[in-house]
C-alpha positions in Angstrom: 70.0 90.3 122.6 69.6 93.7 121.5 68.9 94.9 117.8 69.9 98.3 117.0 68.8 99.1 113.2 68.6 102.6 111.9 67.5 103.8 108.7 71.5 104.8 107.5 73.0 101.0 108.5 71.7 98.4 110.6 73.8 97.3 113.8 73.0 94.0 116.1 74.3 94.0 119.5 74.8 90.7 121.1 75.9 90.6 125.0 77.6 87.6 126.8 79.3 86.1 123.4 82.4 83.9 124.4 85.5 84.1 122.2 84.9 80.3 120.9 81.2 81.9 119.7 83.0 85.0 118.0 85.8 83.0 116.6 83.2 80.9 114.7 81.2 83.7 113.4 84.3 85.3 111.9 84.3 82.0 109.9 81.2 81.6 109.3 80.7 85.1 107.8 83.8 84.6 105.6 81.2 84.0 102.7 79.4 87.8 103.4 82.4 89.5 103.9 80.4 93.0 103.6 79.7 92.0 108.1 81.3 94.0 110.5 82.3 92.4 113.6 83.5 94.2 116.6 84.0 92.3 119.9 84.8 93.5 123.5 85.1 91.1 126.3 81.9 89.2 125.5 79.6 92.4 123.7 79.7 91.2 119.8 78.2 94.1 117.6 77.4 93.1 113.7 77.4 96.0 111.5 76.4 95.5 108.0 77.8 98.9 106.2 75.6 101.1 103.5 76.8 102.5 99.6 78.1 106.0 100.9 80.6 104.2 103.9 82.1 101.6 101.1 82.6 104.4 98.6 84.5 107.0 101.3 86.3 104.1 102.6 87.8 102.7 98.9 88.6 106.8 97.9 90.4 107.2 101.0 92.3 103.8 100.4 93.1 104.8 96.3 94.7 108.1 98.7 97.1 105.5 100.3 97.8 103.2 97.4 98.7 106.3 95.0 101.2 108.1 97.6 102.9 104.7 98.2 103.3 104.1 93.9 104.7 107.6 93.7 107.0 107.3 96.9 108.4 104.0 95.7 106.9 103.2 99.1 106.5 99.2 99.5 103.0 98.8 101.6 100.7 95.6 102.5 97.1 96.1 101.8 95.4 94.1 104.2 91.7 95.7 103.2 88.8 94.6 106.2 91.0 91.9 107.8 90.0 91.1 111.4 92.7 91.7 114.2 91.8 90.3 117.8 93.8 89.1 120.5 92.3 86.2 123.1 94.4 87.7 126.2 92.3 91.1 125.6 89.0 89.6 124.8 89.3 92.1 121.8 88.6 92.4 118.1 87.7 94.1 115.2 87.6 94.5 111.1 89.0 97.9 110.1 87.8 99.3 106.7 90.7 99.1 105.3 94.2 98.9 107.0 98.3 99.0 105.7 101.7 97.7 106.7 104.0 101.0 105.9 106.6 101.1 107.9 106.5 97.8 109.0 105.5 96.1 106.1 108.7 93.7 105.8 107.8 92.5 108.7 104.6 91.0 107.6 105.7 89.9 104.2 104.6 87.4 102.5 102.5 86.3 105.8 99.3 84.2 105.7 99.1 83.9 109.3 99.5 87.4 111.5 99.7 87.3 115.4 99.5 90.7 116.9 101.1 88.9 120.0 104.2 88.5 118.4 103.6 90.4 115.2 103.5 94.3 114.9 99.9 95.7 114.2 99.0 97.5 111.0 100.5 100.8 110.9 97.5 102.7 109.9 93.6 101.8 109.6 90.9 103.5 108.0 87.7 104.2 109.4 84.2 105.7 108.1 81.4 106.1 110.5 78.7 107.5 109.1 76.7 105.6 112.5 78.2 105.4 116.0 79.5 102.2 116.8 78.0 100.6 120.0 81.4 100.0 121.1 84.6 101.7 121.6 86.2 100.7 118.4 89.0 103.5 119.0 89.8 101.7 122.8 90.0 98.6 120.7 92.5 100.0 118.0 94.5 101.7 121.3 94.2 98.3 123.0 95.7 96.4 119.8 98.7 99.0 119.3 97.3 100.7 115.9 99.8 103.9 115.6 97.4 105.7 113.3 93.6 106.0 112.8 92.1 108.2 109.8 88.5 108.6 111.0 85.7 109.9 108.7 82.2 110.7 109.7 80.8 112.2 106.1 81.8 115.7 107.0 84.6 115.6 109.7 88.1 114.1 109.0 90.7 113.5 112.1 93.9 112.1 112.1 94.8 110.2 115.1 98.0 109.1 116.5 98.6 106.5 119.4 100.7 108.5 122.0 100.5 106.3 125.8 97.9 104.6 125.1 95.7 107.0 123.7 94.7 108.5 120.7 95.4 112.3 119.8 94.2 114.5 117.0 96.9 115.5 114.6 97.1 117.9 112.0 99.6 115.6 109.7 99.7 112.0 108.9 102.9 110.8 110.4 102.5 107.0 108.4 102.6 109.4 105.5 104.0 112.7 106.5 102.6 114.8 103.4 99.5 114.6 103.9 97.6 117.1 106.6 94.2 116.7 107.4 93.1 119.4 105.7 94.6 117.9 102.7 92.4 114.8 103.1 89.4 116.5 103.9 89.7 118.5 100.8 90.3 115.8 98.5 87.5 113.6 100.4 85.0 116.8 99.6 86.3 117.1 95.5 85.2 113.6 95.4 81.8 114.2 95.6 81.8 116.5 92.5 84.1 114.8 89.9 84.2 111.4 88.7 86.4 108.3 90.6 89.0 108.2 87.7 89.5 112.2 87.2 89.3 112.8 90.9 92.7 109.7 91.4 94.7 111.9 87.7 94.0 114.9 89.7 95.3 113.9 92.8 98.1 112.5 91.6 98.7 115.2 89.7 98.5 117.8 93.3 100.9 115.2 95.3 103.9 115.0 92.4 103.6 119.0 92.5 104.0 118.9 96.6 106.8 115.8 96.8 
């Protein structure tokens, strides 16, 4: 075992985990759901995320929920859920993840099988540490179309084109936002408070739509 802790957010890196071991820590860590767990063909990496990545990762969520409500756009939030698949020897917990375009297809569903079931049509993710592992590969691997990506300073917008993962200048889960548009609303949020900073974003979006 290797332990990776750093000042900004601890990390533990555990090699030659079987899926049976990884499938029981998922459970047992239901009760500190704060854990993330990211798993590639036996490496297990347990990150346990800091004030600054929950706050960036709930404003950029509010982003999502309050386009949706104005769009009369019907969305599944499905927050940190973990998505694996056993015939990749893959897994993760995004930071928070939606059904958009495909959200009928998971309604009302306790139980989601990314073998059978589409995957969540965008995830969020704030990385103010670099992951020990490829978490993008594992997105790709899993079929996540879109990938917002925030590292405290940078914003990208990724979209799943063969495979991979390209940098786009516009959201195309939700069109009318640009990057730049994020970015700038991500930066205001450090200077206004949570409830002005939501009125006056909803305010800039009803002006664009």
């Amino acid at each position: 075992m290797t332990t990776l802790v750093t000042s900004r957010q601890p990390q533990v890196v555990l090699y030659g985990v079987s899926w049976l071991t990884y499938q029981g820590l998922i459970r047992d860590l239901e009760a500190a759901p704060g854990n993330r767990l990211t798993y590639d063909q036996g490496t297990l990496e347990i990150r346990v995320p800091l004030p600054p990545h929950e706050a960036y990762k709930k404003l950029m969520g509010r982003l999502v929920e309050v386009i949706t409500e104005e769009t009369d756009t019907e969305i599944r939030s499905l927050g940190s859920t973990t998505w694996n698949r056993e015939d990749l020897q893959k897994g993760l917990e995004a930071d928070q993840c939606y059904y958009i375009q495909h959200e009928q297809a998971v309604r009302g569903k306790d139980d989601i099988d990314l073998t059978i079931d589409p995957p969540p049509d965008l995830a969020i993710e704030v990385d103010h540490t670099s992951s020990s592992l490829n978490r993008m590969a594992i997105y790709a691997a899993l079929g996540v179309p879109e990938i917002w990506r925030f590292d405290g300073e940078t914003l990208t917008i990724y979209a799943l084109t063969n495979g991979e993962y390209r940098p786009q200048e516009t959201s195309q889960v939700l069109p009318m936002l640009s990057q730049a548009d994020l970015l700038h609303f991500l930066q205001t949020s450090q200077t206004m408070g949570e409830t002005s900073w939501v009125k006056a974003f909803r305010t800039w979006l009803r002006k664009k739509l």
